[in-house]
DODREN-366558 format. One record per atom (N, C-alpha, C): residue in three letters; y, x, z. Coordinates in steps of 0.02 Angstrom, whole numbers, plus 50000, padded with zeros to 5 digits. Each point is the difference from the previous one (the first is absolute). Layout:
<nodes>
ALAYXZ...
</nodes>
This chain:
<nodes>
UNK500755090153504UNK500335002149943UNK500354994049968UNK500595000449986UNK500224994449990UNK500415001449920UNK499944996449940UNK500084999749948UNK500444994349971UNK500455005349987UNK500774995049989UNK500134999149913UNK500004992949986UNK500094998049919UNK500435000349991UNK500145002849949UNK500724999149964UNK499994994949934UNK500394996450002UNK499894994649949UNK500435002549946UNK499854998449944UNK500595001049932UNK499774997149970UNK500484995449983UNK499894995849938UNK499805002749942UNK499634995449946UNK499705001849954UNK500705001149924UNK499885004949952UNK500524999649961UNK499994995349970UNK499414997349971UNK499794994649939UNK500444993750002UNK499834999450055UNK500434994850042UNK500824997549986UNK500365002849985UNK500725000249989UNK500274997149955UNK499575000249938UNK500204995549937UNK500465005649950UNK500234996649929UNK500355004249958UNK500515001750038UNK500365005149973UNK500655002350001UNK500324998149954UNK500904998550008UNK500394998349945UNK499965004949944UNK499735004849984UNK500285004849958UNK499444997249958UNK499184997550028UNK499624998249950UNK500054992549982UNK500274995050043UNK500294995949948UNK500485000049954UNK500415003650007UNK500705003249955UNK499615001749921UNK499615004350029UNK499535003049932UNK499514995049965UNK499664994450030UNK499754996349973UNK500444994449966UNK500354998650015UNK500564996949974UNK500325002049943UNK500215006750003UNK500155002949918UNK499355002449944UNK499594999350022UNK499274999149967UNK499984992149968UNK500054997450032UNK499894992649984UNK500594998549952UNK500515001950019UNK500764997049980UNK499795005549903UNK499885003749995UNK499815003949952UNK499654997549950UNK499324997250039UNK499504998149952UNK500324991449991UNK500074998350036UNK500534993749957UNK500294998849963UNK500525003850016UNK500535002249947UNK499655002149915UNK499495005250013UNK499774999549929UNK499514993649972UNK499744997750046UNK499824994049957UNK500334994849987UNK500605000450018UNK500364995149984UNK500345001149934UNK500155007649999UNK500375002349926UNK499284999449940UNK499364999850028UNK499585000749933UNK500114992649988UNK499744995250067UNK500024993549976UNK500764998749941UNK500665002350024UNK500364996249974UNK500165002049912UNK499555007349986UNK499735002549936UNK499704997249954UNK499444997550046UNK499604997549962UNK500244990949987UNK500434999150026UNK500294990849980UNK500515002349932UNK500465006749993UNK500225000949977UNK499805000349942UNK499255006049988UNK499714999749949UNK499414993249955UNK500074995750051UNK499534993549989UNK500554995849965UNK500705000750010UNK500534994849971UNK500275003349928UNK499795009549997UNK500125002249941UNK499434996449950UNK499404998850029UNK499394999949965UNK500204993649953UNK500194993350061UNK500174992449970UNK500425002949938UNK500665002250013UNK500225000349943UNK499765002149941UNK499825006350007UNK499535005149927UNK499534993349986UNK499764996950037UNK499474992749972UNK500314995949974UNK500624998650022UNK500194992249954UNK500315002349939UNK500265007249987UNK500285003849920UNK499465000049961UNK499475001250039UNK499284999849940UNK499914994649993UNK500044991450035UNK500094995149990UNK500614996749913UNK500425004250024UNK500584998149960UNK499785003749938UNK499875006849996UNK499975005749924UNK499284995949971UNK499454997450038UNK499364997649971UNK500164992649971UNK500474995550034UNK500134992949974UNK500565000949930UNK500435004650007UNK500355003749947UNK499755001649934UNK499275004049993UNK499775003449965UNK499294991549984UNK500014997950031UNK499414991149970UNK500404997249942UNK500815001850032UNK500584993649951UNK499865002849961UNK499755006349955UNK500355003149924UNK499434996849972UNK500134997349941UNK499704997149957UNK500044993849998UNK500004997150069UNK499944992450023UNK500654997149975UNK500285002050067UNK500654998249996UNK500705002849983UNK499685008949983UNK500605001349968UNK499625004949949UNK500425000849928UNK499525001049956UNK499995010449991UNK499285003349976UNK500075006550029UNK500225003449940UNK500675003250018UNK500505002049929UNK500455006850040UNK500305002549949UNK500305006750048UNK500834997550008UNK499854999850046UNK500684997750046UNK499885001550078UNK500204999050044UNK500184999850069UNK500384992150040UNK499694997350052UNK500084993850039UNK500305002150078UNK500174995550007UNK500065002250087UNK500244995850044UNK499974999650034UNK500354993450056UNK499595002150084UNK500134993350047UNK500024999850069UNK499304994850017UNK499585002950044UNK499474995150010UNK500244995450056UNK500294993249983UNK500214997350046UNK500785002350014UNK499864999350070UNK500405001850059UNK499865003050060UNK499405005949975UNK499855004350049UNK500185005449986UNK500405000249953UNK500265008149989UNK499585005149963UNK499494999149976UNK499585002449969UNK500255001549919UNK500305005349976UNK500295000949933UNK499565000049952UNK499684997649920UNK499415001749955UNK500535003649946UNK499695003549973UNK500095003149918UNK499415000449968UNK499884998649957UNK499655000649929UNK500105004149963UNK499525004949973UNK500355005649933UNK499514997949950UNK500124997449941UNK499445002049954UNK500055004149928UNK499695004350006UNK500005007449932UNK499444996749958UNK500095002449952UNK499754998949933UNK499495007950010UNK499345000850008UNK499565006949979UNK499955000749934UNK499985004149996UNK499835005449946UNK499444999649961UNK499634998049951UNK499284999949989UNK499925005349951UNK499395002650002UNK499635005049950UNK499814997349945UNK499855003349939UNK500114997649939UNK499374994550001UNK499395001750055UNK499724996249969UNK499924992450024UNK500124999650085UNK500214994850035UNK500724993849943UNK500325003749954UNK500614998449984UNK499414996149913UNK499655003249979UNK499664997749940UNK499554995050029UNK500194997250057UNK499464993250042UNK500354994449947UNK499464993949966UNK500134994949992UNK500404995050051UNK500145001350051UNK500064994250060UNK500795002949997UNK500364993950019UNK500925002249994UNK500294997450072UNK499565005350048UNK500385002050059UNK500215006850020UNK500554998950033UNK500255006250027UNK499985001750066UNK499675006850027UNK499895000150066UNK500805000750039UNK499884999150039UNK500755001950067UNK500095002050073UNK500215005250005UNK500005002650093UNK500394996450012UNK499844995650047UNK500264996150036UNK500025002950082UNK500735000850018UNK499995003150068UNK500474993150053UNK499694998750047UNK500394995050056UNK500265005850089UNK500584999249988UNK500355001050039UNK500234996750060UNK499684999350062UNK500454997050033UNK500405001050042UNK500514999550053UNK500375003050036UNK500064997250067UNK500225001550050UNK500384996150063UNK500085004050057UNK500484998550030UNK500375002350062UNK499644999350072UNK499715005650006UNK499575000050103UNK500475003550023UNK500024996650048UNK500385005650069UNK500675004549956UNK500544998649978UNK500275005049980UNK499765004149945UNK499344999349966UNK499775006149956UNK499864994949932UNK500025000849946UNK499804999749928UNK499355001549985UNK499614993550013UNK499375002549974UNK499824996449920UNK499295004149979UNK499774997349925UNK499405000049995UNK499734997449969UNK499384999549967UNK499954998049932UNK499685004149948UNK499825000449929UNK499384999549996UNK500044994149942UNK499054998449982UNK500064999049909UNK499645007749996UNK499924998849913UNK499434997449956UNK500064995449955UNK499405000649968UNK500114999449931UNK499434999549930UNK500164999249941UNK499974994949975UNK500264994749977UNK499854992949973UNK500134998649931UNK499634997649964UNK500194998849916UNK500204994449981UNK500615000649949UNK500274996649980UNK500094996449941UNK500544999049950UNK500104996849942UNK500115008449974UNK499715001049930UNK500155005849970UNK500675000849965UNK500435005350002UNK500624999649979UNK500115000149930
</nodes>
């Protein structure tokens, strides 16, 4: 009796097909692509952050001067920090007092004091406002 083999290669054997590197490739090319757009988000939003930090830099060194160096009265100030483009305003209001705050021996006057600052990112107009109340010479 004689028993004849037939050989066939194994499938395993053959390796990928182009269609599944094709597909792994736009898998990959995909998930790249979005981390590259979060990464370049998040630098975006880390350079918004610097700025919003150095206006609170500027409206907080702004709001030390009143009293010091500039005296706290109702008027309005304003100018350029430097030469970084950073715009300041000053507002200061005269409040209102109740009859009995107003029958105080002491001859100060409170004041909302609001700091404004401004500057130019990317094309857009940004701001930041920092209010507080500071007392002054009574009118």
């Amino acid at each position: 009796m004689a028993v004849l083999a037939c050989y066939k290669p194994k499938r395993s054997a053959q390796g990928f097909t182009l269609l599944e590197i094709l597909v792994a490739f736009v898998v990959m090319a995909l998930v790249v692509g979005t981390l590259l757009r979060l990464y370049g988000t998040a630098m975006r939003n880390v350079a918004v952050a610097e700025e919003y930090s150095f206006a609170i830099q500027v409206a907080e060194s702004r709001l030390q001067t009143l009293g010091v160096a500039e005296p706290v009265e109702e008027g309005s100030l304003s100018g350029e920090e430097g030469s970084t483009g950073y715009r300041w305003q000053v507002t200061m209001e005269a409040v209102e007092l109740n009859e009995e705050e107003q029958a105080s021996p002491l001859s100060v006057q409170a004041y909302q004091v609001t700091v404004t600052v401004s500057w130019d990112s990317a094309g857009k107009q940004r701001q930041f406002t920092l209010s507080s109340l500071r007392f002054g010479e009574s009118l």
